[in-house]
FILUMTOR-691751 format. One record per residue: residue number from 1; residue in one letter; x, y, z of N, C-alpha, C, O in turn. Coordinates in nm, 3 decimals. Atoms other than C-alpha are relative to their C-alpha. Example, Ala and Ser with C-alpha at 12.3 -4.5 7.8 and 13.67 -1.06 7.14 Angstrom:
2
(pt 1; A; (0.089; -0.119; 0.000); (1.230; -0.450; 0.780); (0.090; 0.120; 0.000); (0.194; 0.118; 0.066))
(pt 2; S; (-0.082; -0.119; -0.006); (1.367; -0.106; 0.714); (-0.077; 0.109; 0.073); (-0.026; 0.220; 0.090))
This chain:
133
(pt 1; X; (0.052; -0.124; 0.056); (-0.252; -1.549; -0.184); (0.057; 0.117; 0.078); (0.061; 0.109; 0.201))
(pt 2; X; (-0.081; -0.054; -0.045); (-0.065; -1.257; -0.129); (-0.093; 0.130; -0.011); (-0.119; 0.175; -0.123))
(pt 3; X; (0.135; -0.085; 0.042); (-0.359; -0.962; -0.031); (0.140; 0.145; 0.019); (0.241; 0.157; 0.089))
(pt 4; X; (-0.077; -0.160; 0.007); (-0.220; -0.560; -0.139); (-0.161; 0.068; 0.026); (-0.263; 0.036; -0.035))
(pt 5; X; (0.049; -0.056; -0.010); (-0.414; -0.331; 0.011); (-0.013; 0.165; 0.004); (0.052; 0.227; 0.089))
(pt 6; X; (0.014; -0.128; 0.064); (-0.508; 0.017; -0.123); (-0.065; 0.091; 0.106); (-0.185; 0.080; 0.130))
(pt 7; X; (0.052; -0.093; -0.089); (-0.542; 0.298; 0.142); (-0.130; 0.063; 0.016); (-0.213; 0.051; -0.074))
(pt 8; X; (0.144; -0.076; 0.026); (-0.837; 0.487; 0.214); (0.021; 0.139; -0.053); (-0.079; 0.202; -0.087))
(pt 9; X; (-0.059; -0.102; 0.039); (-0.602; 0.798; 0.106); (-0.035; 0.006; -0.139); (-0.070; 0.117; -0.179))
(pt 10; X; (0.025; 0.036; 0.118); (-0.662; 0.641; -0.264); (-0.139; -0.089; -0.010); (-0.188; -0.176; 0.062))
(pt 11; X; (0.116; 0.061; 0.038); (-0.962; 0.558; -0.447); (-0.003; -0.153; 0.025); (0.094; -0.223; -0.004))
(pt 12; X; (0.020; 0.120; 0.075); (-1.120; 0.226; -0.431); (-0.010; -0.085; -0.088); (-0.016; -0.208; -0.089))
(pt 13; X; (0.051; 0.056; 0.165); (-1.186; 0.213; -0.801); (0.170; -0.032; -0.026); (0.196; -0.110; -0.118))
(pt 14; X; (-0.128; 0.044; 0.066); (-0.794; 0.185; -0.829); (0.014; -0.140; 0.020); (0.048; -0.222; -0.065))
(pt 15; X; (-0.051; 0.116; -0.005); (-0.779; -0.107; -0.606); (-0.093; -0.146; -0.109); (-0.048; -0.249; -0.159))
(pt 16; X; (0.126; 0.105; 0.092); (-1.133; -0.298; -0.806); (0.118; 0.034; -0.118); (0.180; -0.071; -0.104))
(pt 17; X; (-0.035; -0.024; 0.087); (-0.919; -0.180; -1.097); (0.153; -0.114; -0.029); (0.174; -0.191; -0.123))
(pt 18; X; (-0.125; 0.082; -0.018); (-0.585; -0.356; -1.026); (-0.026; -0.169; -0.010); (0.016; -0.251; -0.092))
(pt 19; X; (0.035; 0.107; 0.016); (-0.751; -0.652; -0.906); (-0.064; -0.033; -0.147); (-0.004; -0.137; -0.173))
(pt 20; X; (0.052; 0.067; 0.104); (-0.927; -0.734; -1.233); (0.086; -0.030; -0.066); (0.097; -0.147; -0.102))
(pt 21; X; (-0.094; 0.024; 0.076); (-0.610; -0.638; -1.431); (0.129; -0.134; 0.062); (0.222; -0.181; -0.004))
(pt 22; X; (-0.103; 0.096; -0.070); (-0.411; -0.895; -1.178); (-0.026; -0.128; -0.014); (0.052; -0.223; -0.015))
(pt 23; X; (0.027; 0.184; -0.017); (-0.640; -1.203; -1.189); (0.047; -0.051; -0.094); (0.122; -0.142; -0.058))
(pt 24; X; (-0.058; 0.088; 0.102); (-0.541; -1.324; -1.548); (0.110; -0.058; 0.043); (0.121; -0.180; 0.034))
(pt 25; X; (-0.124; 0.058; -0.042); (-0.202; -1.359; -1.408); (0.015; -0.126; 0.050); (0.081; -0.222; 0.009))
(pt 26; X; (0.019; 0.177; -0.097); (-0.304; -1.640; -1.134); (0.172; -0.017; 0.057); (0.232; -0.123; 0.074))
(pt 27; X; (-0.122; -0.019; -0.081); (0.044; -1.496; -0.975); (-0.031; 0.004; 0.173); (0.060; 0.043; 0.245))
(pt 28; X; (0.057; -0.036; -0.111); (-0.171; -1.497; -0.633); (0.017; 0.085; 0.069); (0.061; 0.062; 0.182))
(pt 29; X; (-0.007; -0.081; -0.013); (-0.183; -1.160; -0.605); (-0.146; 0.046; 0.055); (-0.218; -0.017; -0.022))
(pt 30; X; (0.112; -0.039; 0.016); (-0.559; -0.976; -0.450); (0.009; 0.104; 0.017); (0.073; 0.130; 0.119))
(pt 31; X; (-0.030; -0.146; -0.093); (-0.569; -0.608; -0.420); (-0.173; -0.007; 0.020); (-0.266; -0.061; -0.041))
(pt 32; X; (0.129; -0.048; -0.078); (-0.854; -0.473; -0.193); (0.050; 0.125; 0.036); (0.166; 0.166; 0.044))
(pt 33; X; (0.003; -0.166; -0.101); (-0.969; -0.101; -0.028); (0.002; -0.045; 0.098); (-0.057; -0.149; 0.123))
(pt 34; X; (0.023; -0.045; -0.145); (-0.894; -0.011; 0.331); (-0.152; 0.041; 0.016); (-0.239; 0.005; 0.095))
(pt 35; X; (0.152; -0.072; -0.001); (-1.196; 0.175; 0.262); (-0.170; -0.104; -0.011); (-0.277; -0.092; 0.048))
(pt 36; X; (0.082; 0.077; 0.051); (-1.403; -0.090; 0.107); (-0.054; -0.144; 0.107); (-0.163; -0.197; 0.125))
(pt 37; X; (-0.014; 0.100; -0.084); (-1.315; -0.358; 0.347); (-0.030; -0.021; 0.107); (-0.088; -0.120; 0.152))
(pt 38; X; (0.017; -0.033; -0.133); (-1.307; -0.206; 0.667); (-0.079; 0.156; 0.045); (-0.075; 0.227; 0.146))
(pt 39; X; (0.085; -0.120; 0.004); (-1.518; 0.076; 0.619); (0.092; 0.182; -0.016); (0.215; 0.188; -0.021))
(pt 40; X; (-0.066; -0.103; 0.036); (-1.431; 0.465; 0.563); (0.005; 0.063; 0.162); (-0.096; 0.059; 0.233))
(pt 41; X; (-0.046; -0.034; -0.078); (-1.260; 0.617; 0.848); (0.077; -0.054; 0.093); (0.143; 0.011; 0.174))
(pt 42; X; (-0.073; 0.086; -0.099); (-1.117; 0.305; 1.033); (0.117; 0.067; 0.037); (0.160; 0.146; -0.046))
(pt 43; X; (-0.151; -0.057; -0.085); (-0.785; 0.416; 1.267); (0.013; -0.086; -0.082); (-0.070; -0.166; -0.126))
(pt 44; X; (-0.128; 0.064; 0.036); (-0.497; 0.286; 1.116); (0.015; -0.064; 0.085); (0.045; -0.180; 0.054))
(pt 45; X; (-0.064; 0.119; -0.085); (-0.428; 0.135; 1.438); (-0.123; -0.149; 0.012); (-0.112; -0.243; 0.090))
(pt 46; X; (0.092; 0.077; -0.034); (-0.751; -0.071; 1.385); (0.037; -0.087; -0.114); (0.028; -0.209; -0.098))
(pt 47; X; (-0.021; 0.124; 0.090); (-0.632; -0.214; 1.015); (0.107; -0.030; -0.049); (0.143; -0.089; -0.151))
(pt 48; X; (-0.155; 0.038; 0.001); (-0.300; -0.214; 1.089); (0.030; -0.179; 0.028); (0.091; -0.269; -0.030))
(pt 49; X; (0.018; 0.109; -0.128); (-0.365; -0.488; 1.357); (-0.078; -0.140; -0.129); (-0.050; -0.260; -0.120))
(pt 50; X; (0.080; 0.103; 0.062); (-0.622; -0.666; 1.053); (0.099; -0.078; -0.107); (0.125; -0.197; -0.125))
(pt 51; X; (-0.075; 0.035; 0.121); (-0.411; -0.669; 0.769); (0.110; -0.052; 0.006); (0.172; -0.083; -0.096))
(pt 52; X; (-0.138; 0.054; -0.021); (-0.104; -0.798; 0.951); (-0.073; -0.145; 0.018); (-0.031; -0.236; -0.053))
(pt 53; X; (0.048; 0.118; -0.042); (-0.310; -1.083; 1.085); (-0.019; -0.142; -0.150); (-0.009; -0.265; -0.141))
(pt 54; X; (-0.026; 0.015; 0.145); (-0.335; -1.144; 0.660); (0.103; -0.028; -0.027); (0.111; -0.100; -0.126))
(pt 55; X; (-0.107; -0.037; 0.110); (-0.006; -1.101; 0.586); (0.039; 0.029; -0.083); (0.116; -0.027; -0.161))
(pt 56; X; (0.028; -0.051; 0.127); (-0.076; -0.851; 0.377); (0.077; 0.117; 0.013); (0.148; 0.134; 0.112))
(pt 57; X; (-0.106; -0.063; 0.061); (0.095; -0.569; 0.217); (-0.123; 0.182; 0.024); (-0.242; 0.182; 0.059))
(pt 58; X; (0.133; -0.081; -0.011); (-0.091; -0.204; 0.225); (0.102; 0.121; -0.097); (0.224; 0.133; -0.106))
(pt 59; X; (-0.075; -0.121; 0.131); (0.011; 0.091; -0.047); (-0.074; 0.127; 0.032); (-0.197; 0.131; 0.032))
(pt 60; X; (0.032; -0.183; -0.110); (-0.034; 0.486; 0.117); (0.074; 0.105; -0.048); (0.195; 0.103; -0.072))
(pt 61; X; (-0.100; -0.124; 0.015); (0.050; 0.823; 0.039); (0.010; 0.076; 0.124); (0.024; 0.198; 0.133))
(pt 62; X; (0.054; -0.104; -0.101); (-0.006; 0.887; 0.394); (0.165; -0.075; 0.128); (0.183; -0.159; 0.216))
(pt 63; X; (-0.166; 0.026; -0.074); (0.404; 0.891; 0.518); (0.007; 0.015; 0.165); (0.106; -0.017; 0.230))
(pt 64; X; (0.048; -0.043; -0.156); (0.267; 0.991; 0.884); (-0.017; -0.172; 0.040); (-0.064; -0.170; 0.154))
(pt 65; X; (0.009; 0.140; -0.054); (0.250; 0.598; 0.955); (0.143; 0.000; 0.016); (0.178; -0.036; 0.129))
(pt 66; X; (-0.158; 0.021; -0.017); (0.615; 0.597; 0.932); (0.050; 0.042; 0.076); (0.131; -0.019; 0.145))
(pt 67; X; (-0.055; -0.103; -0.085); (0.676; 0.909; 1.113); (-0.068; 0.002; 0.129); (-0.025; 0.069; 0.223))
(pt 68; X; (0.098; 0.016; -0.126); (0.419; 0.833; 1.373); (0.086; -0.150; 0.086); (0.100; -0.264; 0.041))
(pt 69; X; (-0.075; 0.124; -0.059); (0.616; 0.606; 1.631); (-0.012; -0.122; 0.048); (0.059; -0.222; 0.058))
(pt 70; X; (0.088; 0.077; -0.021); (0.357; 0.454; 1.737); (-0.057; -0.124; -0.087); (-0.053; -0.245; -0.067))
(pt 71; X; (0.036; 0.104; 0.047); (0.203; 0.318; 1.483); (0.103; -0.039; -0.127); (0.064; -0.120; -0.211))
(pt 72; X; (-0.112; 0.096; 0.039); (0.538; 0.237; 1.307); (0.027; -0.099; 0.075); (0.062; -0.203; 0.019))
(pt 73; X; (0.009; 0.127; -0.101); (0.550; 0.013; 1.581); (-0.067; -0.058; 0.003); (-0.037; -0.163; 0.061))
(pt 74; X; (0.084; 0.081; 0.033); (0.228; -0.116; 1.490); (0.053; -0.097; -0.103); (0.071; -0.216; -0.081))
(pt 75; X; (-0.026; 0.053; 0.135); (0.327; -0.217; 1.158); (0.074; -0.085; -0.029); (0.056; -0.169; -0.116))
(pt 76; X; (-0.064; 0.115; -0.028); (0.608; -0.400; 1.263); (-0.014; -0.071; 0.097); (0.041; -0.180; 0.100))
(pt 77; X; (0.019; 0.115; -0.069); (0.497; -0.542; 1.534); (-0.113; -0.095; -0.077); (-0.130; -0.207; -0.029))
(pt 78; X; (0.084; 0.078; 0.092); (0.237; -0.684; 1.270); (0.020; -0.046; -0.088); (-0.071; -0.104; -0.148))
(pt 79; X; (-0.053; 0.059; 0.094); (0.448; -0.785; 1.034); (-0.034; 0.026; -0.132); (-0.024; -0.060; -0.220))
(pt 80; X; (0.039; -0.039; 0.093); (0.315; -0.552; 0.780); (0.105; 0.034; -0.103); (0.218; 0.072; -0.074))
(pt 81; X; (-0.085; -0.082; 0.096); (0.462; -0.453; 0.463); (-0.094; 0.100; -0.032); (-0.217; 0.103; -0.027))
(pt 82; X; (0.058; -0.185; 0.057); (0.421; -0.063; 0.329); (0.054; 0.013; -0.095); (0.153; -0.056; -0.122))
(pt 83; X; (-0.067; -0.100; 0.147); (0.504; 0.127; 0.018); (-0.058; 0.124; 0.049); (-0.165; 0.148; 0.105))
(pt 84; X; (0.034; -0.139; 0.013); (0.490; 0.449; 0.026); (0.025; 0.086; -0.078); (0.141; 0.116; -0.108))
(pt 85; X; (-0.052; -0.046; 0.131); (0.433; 0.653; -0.246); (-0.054; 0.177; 0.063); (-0.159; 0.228; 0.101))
(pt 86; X; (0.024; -0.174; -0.060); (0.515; 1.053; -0.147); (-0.052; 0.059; -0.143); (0.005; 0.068; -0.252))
(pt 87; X; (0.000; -0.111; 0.113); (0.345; 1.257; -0.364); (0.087; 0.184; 0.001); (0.145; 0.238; 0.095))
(pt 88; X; (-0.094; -0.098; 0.063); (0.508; 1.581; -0.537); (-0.084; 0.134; 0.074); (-0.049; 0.245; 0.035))
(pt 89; X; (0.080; -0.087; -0.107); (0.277; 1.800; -0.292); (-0.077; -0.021; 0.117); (-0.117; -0.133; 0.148))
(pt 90; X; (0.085; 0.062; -0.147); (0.094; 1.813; 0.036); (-0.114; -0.042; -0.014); (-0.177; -0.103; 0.073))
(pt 91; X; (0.188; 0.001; 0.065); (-0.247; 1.800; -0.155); (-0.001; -0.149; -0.062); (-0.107; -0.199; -0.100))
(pt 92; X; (0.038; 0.169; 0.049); (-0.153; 1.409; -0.275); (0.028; -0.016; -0.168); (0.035; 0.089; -0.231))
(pt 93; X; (0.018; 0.032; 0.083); (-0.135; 1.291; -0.565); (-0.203; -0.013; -0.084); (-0.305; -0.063; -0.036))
(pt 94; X; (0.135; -0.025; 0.078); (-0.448; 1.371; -0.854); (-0.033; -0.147; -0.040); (0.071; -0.213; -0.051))
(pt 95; X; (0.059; 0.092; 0.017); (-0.675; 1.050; -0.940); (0.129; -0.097; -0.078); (0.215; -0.165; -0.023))
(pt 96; X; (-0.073; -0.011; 0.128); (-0.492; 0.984; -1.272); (0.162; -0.025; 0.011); (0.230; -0.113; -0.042))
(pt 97; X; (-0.199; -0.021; -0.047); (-0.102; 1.061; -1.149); (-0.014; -0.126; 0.105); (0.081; -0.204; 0.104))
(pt 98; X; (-0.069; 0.100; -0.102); (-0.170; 0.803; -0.837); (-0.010; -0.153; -0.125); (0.070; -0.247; -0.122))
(pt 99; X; (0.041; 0.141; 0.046); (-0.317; 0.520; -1.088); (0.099; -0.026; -0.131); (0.094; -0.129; -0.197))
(pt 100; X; (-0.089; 0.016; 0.079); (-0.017; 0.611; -1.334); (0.144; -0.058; 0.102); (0.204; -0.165; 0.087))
(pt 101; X; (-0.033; 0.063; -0.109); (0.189; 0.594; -1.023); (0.038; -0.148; 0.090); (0.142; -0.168; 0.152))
(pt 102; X; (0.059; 0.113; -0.015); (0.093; 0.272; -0.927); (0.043; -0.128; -0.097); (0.111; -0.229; -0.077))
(pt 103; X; (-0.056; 0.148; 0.078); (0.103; 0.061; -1.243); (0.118; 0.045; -0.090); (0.136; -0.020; -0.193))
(pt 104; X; (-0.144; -0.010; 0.081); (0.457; 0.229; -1.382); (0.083; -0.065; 0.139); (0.197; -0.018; 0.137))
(pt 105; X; (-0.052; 0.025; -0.086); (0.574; 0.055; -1.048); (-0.017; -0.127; 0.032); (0.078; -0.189; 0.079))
(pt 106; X; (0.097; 0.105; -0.048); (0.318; -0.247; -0.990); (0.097; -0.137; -0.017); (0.056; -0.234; 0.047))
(pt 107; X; (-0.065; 0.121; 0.037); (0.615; -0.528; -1.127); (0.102; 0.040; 0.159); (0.117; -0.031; 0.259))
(pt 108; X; (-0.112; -0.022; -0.182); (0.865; -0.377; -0.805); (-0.117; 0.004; 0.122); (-0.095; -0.031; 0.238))
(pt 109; X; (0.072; 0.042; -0.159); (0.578; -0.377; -0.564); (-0.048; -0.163; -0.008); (-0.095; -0.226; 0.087))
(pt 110; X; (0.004; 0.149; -0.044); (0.549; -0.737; -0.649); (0.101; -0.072; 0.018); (0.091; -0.173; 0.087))
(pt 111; X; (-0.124; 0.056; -0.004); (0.867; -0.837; -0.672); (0.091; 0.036; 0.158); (0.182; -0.026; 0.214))
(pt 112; X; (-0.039; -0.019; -0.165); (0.908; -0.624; -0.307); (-0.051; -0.052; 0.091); (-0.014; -0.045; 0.208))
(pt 113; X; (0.061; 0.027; -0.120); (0.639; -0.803; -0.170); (0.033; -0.135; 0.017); (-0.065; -0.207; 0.029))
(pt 114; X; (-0.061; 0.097; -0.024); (0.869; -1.105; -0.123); (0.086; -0.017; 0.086); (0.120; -0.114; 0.154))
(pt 115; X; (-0.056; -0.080; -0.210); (1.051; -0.909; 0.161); (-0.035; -0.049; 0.065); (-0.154; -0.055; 0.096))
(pt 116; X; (0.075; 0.001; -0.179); (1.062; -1.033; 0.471); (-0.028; 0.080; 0.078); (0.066; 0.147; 0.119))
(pt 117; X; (0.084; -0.055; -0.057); (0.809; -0.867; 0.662); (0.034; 0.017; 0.130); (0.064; -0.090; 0.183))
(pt 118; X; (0.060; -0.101; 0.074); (0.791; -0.614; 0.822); (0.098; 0.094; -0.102); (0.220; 0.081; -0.089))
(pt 119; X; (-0.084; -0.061; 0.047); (0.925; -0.375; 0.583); (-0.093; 0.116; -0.056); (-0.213; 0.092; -0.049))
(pt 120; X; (0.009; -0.098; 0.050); (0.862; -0.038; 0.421); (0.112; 0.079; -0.091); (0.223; 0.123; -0.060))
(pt 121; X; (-0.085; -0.084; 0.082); (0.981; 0.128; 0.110); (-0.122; 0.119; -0.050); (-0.244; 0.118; -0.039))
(pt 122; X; (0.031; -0.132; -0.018); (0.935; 0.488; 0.014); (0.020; 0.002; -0.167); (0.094; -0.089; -0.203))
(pt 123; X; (-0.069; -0.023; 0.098); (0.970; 0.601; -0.363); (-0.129; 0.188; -0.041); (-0.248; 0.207; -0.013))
(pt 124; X; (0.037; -0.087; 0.031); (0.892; 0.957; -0.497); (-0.023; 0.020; -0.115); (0.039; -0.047; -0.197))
(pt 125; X; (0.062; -0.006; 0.195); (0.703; 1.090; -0.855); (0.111; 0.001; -0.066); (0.103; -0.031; -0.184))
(pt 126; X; (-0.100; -0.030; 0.123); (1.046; 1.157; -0.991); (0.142; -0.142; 0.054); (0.238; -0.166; -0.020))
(pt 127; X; (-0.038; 0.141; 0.027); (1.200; 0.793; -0.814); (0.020; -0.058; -0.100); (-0.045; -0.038; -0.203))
(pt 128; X; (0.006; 0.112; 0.125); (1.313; 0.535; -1.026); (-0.033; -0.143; 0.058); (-0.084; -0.239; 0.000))
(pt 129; X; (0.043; 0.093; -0.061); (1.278; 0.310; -0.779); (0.001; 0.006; 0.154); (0.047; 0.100; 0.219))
(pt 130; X; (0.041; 0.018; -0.168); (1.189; 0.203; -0.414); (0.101; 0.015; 0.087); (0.192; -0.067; 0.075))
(pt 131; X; (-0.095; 0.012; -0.102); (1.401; 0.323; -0.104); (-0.025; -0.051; 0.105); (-0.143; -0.020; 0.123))
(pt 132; X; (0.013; 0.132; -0.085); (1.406; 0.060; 0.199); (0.028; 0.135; 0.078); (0.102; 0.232; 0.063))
(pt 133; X; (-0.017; -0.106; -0.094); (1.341; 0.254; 0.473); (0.042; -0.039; 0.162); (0.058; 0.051; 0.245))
């Protein structure tokens, strides 16, 4: 089972949302919240450390993990995979735009999460597809 986990940057209702639309598949896919899981406010460096221990995957509009050296170094030293989806302003992406976002993409974030780990790709609202960062 291959767990994707949905930032605390983005709603929870996207990730409950994904998961339902994913189980028919039985592609062993689970999405879960950061938020939901590990409560609202956890450091990053606290479910960086969890979700690698998973070997799980985590989806963020919050590009400061990358740029932060630190805990880019978390991430691979945890063997995490990232996506990162920049939104088209500093204010994020609106409810609606991330959860369009999301599933006009959802077949390449599965098909990326076959990467060997760790890895991080980047793609922007007007992307066509994922840049390996």
């Amino acid at each position: 089972m291959t767990k994707i986990y949905i930032d605390e940057n983005l709603s929870p209702s996207i990730a409950e949302g994904l998961n339902i639309l994913e189980a028919p598949n039985r592609e062993g896919f689970e999405v879960l919240s950061i938020k939901s899981v590990f409560g609202k406010g956890t450091p990053d460096e606290d479910w960086l450390a969890k979700i690698g221990q998973e070997n799980a995957i985590v989806i963020t509009q919050d590009f400061n993990i990358h740029r932060n050296a630190y805990q880019r170094a978390l991430y691979q030293q945890y063997n995490v995979g990232v996506f990162f989806l920049s939104p088209p302003s500093k204010t994020g992406y609106q409810y609606w735009e991330m959860v369009e976002q999301i599933v006009k993409r959802w077949r390449d974030i599965k098909k990326h999460c076959k990467a060997q780990r760790p890895f991080a790709f980047r793609c922007t609202s007007r992307s066509t597809d994922f840049e390996r960062l």
